[in-house]
N, C-alpha and C positions, 0 to 999 in steps of 0.2 A: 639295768640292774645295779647294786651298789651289794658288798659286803657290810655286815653287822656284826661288829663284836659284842658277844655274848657275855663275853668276862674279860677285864682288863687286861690289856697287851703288855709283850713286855717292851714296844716301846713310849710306856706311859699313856696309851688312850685308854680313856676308861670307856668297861662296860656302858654298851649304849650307843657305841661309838660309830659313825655311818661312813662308809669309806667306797672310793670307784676310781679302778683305775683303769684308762685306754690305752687301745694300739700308740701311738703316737708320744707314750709317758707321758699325759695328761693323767693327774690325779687331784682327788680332793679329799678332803673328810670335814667330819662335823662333828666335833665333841660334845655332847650337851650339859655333860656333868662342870665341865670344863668351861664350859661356854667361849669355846673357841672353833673357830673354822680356819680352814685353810684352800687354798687352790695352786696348784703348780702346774703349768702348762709348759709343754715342746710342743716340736714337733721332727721329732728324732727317730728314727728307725735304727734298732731294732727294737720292739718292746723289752723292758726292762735293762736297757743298756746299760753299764755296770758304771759307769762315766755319772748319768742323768741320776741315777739310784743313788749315786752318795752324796748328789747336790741337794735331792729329793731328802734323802734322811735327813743330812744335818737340818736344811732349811724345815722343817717340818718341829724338829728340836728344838730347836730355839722358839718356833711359836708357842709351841706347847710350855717353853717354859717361859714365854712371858717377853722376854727377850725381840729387838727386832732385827732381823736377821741382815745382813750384811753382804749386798751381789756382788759388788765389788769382789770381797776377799773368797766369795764363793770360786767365782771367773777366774780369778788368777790362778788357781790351779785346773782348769781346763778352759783355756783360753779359744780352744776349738768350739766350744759349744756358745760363746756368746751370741753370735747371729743365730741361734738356734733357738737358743733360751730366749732370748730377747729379753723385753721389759718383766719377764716371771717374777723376779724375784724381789721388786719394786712393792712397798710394804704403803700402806696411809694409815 
C-alpha cells in the first residue's frame, strides 16, 4: 500500500503526492506535480527512529527543493547510523 496526499502537505509535497513508508525506515515518495521522486533506505529498527526521521526529513528537503543533498554532513551528526544508512543517501 502507499499513502496519497489529497491536498499539499505541509512539508511542501504537493497534492497528488504518492508516499510508502516501511518497518525498516525504508521510505519513498513521488511528486508528480513536482516531478520529483525520492527513495531513502535503512535498515534500522525501530520503525520511525527519531535518529533516521531527521536524516529522512532534511534529506527529503532538499530534494524537493532542487538542491543535492549532502551524506556526508548528514553522517556527521549521527555517525552511528552510517553502516546502517549506507550508500542511502548517494544522489546521481
Amino acid at each position: 500500500g502507499y499513502m496519497l496526499n489529497v491536498e499539499a502537505g505541509p512539508d511542501g509535497r504537493s497534492a497528488g503526492t504518492v508516499s510508502w513508508g516501511g518497518l525498516y525506515n525504508t521510505y519513498y515518495w513521488i511528486d508528480p506535480v513536482k516531478r520529483v521522486t525520492g527513495l531513502f533506505m535503512t535498515q534500522i529498527l525501530p520503525f520511525a527512529d527519531p535518529r533516521v526521521l531527521e536524516l529522512a526529513k532534511e534529506y527529503m528537503a532538499e530534494l524537493e527543493s532542487g538542491a543535492r543533498p549532502d551524506r556526508g554532513r548528514y553522517l556527521a551528526r549521527h555517525p552511528d547510523l552510517a553502516a546502517a544508512v549506507g550508500r542511502c543517501l548517494d544522489c546521481s
